[in-house]
C-alpha positions as CSV (number, residue, x, y, z in Angstrom):
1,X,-18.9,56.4,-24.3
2,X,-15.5,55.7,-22.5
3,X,-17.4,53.4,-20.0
4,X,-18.3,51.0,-22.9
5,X,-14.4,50.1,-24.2
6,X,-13.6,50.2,-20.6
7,X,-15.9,47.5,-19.8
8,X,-15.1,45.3,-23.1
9,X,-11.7,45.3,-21.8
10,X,-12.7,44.4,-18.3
11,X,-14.8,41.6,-19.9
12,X,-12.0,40.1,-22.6
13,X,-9.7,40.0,-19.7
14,X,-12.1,38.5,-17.5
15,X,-12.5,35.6,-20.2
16,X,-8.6,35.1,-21.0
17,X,-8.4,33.9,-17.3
18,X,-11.3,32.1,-17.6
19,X,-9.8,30.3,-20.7
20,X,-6.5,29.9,-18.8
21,X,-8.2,28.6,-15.8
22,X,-10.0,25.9,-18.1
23,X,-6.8,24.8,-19.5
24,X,-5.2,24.6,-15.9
25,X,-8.1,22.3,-14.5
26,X,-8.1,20.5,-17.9
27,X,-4.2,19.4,-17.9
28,X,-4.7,18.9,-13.9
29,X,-7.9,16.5,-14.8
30,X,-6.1,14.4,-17.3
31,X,-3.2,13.8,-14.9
32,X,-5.2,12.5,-12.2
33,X,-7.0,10.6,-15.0
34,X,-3.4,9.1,-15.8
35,X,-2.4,8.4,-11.6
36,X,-5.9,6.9,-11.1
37,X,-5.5,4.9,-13.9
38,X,-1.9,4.0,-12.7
39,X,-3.2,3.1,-9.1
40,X,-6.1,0.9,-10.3
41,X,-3.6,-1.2,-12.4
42,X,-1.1,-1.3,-9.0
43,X,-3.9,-2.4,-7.0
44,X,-5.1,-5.4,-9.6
45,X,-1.5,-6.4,-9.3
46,X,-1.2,-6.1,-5.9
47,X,-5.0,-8.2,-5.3
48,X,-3.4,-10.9,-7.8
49,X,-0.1,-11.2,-5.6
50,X,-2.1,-11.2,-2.2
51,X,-4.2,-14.0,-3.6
52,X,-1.2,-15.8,-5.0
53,X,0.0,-15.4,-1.6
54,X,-3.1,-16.4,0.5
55,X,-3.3,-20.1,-2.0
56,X,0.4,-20.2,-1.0
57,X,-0.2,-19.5,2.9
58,X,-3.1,-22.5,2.8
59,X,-1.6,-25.2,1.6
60,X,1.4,-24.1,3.6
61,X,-0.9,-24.6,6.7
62,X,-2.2,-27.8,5.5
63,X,0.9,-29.0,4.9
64,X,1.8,-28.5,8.5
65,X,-1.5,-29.8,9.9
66,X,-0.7,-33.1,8.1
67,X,2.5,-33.1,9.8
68,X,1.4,-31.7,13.0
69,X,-0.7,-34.7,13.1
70,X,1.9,-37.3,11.5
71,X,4.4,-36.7,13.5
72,X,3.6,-34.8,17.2
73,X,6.6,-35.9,18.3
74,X,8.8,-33.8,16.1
75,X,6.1,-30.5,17.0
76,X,7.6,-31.0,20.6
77,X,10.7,-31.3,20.0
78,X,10.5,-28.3,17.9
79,X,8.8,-26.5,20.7
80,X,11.3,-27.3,23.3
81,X,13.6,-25.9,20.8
82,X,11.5,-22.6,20.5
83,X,11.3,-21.9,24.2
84,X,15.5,-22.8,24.4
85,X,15.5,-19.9,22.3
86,X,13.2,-17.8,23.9
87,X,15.3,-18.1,27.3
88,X,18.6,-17.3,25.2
89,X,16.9,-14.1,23.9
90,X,15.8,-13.0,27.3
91,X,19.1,-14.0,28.9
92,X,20.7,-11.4,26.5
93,X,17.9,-8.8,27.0
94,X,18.6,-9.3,30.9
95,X,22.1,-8.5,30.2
96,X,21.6,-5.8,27.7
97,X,19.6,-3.9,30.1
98,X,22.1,-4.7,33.1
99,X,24.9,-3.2,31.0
């Protein structure tokens, strides 16, 4: 008769953790619910930026094309202006490493 109580007790305790363990998973559930929903909306505004961007970046190239092409004189120039730099910055990296 003993063993009966004893096991009623065994089983109400078994379910109170049970319970609490539902409750745990629950909250932790609707948290990640709340992050993922979080992310998705950072990632629809980070897609819209990027593609904002990536309009940006082509006309930016075909803006330069056109004047690539208009005026390959200037594009030169520039270059030669470029590779003056480059030889500055190696000149002081030469130097930095001597020192």
């Amino acid at each position: 008769m003993e063993l009966l109580p004893k096991k009623l007790d065994d089983i109400e305790l078994k379910l109170r953790q049970l319970a609490l363990k539902i409750e745990r998973l629950e909250n932790d559930n609707a948290a990640l619910l709340e992050e993922n929903q979080k992310l998705k909306s950072a990632t629809n505004k980070n897609d819209s930026k990027v593609s904002t961007l990536e309009q940006r970046l082509k006309k930016t190239q075909e803006a330069l094309e056109t004047k690539r092409s208009d005026d390959p004189e200037s594009t030169q120039k520039m270059r030669k202006e470029i590779d003056k730099c480059i030889q500055e910055i190696d000149k002081c990296i030469e130097w930095l490493s001597a020192n």
